[in-house]
VMD Tcl script that draws the C-alpha trace (Angstrom):
set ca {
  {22.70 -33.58 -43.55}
  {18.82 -34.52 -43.17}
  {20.08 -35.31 -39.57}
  {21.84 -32.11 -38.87}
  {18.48 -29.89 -40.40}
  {16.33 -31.73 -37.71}
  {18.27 -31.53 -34.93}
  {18.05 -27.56 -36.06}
  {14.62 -27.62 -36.49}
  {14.32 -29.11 -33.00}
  {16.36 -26.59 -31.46}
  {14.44 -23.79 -32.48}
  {11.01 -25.44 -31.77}
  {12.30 -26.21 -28.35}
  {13.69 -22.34 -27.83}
  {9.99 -20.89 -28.74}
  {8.44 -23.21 -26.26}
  {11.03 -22.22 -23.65}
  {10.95 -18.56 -23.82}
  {7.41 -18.76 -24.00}
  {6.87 -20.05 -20.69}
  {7.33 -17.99 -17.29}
  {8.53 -20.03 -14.04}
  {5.69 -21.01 -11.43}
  {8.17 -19.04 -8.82}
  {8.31 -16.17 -10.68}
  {4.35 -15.42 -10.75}
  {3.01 -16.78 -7.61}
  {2.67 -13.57 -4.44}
  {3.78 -13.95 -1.36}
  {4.92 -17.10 -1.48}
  {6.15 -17.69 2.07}
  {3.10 -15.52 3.34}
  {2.03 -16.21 7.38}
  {-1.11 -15.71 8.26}
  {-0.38 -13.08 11.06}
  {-0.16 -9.68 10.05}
  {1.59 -7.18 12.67}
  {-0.10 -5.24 15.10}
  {1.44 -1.88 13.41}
  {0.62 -2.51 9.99}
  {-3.21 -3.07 11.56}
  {-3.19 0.04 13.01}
  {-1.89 2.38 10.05}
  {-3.48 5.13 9.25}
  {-2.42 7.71 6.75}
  {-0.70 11.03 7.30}
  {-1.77 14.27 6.03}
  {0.78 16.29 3.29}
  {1.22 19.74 2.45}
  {-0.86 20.22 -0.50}
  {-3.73 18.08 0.14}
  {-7.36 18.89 -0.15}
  {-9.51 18.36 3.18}
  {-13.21 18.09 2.92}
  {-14.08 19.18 6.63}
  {-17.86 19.03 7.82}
  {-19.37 19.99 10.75}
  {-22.63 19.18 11.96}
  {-25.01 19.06 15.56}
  {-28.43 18.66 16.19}
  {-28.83 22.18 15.52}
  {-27.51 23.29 12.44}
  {-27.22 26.86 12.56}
  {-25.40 26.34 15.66}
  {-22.60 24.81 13.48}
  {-22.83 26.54 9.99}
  {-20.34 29.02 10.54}
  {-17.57 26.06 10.87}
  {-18.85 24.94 7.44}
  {-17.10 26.46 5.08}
  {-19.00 28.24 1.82}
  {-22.07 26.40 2.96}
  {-25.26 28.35 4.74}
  {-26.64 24.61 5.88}
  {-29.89 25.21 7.78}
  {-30.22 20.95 8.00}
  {-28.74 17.97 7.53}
  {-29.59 17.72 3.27}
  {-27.80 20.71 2.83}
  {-24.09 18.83 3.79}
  {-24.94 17.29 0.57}
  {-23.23 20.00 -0.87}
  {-19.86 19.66 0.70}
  {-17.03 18.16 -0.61}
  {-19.12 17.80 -4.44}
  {-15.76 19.47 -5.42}
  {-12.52 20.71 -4.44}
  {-14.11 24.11 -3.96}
  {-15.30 23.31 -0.69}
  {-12.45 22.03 0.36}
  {-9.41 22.93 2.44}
  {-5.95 23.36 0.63}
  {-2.76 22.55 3.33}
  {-0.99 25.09 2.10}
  {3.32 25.31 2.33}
  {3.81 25.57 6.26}
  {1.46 22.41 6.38}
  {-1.47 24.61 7.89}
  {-5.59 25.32 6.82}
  {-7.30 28.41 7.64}
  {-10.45 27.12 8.76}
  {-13.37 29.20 10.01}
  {-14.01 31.28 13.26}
  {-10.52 28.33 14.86}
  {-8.14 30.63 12.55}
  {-4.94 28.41 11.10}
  {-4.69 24.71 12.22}
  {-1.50 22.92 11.45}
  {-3.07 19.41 9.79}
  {0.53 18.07 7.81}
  {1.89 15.25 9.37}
  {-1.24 14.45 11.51}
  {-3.63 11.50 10.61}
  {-7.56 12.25 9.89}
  {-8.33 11.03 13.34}
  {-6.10 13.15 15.02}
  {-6.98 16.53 13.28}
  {-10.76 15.09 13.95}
  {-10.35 15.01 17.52}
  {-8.23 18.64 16.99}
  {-10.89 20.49 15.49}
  {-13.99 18.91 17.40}
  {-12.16 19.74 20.62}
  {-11.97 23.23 19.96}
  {-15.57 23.67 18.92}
  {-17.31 22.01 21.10}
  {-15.49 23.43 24.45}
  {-16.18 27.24 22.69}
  {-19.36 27.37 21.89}
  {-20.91 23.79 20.32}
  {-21.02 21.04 22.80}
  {-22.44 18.42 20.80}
  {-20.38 19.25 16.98}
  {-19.40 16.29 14.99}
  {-16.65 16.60 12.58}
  {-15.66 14.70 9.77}
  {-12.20 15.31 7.84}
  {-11.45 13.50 4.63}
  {-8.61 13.73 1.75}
  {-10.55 14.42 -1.12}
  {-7.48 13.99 -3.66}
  {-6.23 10.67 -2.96}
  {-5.13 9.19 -6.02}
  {-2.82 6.36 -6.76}
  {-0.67 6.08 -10.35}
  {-0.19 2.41 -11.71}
  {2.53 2.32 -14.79}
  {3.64 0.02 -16.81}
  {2.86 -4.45 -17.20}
  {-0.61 -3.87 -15.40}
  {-3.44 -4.96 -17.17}
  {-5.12 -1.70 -16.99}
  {-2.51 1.18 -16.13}
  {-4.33 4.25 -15.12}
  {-4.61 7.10 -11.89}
  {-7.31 5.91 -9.38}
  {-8.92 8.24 -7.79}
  {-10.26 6.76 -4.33}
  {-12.91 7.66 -1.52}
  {-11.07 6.02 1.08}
  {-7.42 6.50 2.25}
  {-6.64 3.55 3.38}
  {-5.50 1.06 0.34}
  {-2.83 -1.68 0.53}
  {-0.58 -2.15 -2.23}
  {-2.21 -5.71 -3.43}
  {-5.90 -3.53 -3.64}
  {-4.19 -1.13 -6.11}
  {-3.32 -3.68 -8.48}
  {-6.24 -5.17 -8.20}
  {-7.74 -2.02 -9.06}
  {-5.53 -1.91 -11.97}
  {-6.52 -5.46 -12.99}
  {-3.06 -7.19 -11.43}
  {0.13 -7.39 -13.07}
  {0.34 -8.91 -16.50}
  {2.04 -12.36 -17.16}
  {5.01 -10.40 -18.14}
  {5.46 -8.32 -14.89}
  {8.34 -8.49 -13.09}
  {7.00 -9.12 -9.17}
  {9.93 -9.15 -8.03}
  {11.00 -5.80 -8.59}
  {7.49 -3.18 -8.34}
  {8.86 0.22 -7.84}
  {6.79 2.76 -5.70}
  {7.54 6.72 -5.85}
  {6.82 8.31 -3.01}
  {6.89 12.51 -1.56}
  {8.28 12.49 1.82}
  {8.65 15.48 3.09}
  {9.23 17.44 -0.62}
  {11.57 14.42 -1.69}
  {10.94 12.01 -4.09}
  {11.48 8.32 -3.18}
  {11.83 5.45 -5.12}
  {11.81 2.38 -3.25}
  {11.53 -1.28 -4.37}
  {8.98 -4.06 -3.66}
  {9.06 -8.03 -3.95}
  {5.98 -8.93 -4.09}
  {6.70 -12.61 -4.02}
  {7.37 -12.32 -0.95}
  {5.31 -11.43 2.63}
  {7.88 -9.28 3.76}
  {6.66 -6.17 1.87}
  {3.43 -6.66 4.17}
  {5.68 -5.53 7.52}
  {7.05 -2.30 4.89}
  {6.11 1.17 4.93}
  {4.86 0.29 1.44}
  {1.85 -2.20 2.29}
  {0.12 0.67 2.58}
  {0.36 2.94 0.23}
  {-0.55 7.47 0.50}
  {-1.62 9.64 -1.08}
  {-0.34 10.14 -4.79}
  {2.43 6.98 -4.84}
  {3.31 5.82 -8.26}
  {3.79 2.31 -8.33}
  {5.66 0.98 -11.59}
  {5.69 -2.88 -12.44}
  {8.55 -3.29 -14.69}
  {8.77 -6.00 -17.53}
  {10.44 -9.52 -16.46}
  {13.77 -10.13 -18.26}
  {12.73 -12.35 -20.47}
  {10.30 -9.63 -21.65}
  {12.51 -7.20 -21.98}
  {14.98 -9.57 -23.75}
  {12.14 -11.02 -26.21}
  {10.69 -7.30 -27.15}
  {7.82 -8.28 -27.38}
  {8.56 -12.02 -29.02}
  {6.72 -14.02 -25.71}
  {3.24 -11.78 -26.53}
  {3.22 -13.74 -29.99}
  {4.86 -17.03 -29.05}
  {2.02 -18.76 -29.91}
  {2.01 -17.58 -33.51}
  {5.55 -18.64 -33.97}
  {5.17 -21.53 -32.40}
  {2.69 -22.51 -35.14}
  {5.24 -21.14 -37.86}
  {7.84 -23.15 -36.38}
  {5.63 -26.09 -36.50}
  {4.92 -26.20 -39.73}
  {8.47 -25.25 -40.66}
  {9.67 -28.52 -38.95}
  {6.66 -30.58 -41.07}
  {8.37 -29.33 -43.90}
  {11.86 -29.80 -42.78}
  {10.68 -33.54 -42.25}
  {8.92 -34.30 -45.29}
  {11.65 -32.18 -47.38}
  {14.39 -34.95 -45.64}
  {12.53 -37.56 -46.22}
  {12.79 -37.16 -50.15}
}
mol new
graphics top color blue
foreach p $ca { graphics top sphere $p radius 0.5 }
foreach p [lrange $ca 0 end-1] q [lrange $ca 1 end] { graphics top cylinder $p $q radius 0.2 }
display resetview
């Protein structure tokens, strides 16, 4: 009997102590990474989608020249471009058919085009009708990324760049929790009006040669519990505790069999 309660107590101090623990292989990114990245992924640059807010400045050595391109602003030097972009009312809305009604050009069709390319667009088209020297400078003013779920700080990220990899986000978001499943991140993406949901290892370097290295404007990545997570409910987050209950449980299983 005093032989059978040990080998219980032992059993249950051993199950704690294993479901406590997470595998090494389950935790450590990219684990097969190579240190070449492709030429493609190098080069990405993000596209922009109907409904996104443009921050579009102009400027030349002569500012007058150029303030009728600057929308809402009467800039009569360079301090004044302070004002643009403080807010999305300076900015330019891509409205349904993916076009921006910008001033004295008319509509410019800017979905699907990168920042460069609408850049060069724009600039082209002042400076060959009236501006020869104009500068412009286009920006997404509402890119935001959503991190969900076993992050250590889940939250929407509102950035000044757009161009963020998928490993910078969760940084951003303090990186996945012991409990996160890497194996299985989930990022929802618009293309073209649809919602996407597509699935990331992130134990492995493949992602890196994905459409999802990268991420656009307002993806929601989700990190998902691990199975043993979801299985515990919660139990792993206070093994520690009941691995001290259990401990002194056995003591007294011991000195109770002992008697």
């Amino acid at each position: 009997m005093k032989n059978r309660i040990l080998q219980i107590g032992f059993l249950i101090l051993s199950f704690i102590i294993m479901t406590s623990c997470v595998p090494k292989k389950k935790i450590l990114y990219m684990q097969d990474i190579d240190t070449s990245l492709t030429e493609s992924q190098l080069n990405y640059k993000s596209l922009i989608k109907k409904d996104d807010i443009l921050r579009i400045t102009v400027t030349s050595k002569d500012m007058a020249l150029v303030a009728p391109f600057n929308k809402l602003i009467n800039a009569t030097n360079k301090n004044d471009l302070n004002a643009v972009g403080q807010g999305q009312l300076f900015g330019y809305l891509v409205d349904n058919t993916g076009k921006i009604p910008f001033p004295v050009l008319g509509d410019i069709h800017a979905a699907g085009k990168t920042r460069e390319e609408l850049t060069n667009l724009i600039q082209m088209r002042i400076r060959s009708e009236s501006v020869k020297d104009a500068v412009v400078d286009v920006r997404i003013v509402n890119f935001k990324i959503t991190v969900l779920g076993e992050v250590n700080r889940p939250g929407t990220f509102n950035l000044d760049h757009n161009r963020i990899t998928l490993l910078q986000v969760l940084g951003l978001a303090g990186d996945l929790t012991i409990y996160g499943n890497r194996k299985n991140v989930t990022i929802l993406r618009d293309i073209d009006g649809k919602q996407t949901s597509n699935r990331v290892d992130l134990t492995s370097s493949n992602f890196i040669d994905s459409d999802f290295y990268y991420l656009q404007q307002n993806d929601v990545v989700s990190v998902e519990p691990n199975y043993a997570q979801v299985q515990a409910a919660g139990f792993n987050r206070n093994a520690s505790l009941f691995v001290s209950i259990a401990s002194v449980l056995l003591s007294l299983i011991v000195i109770i069999s002992r008697n």
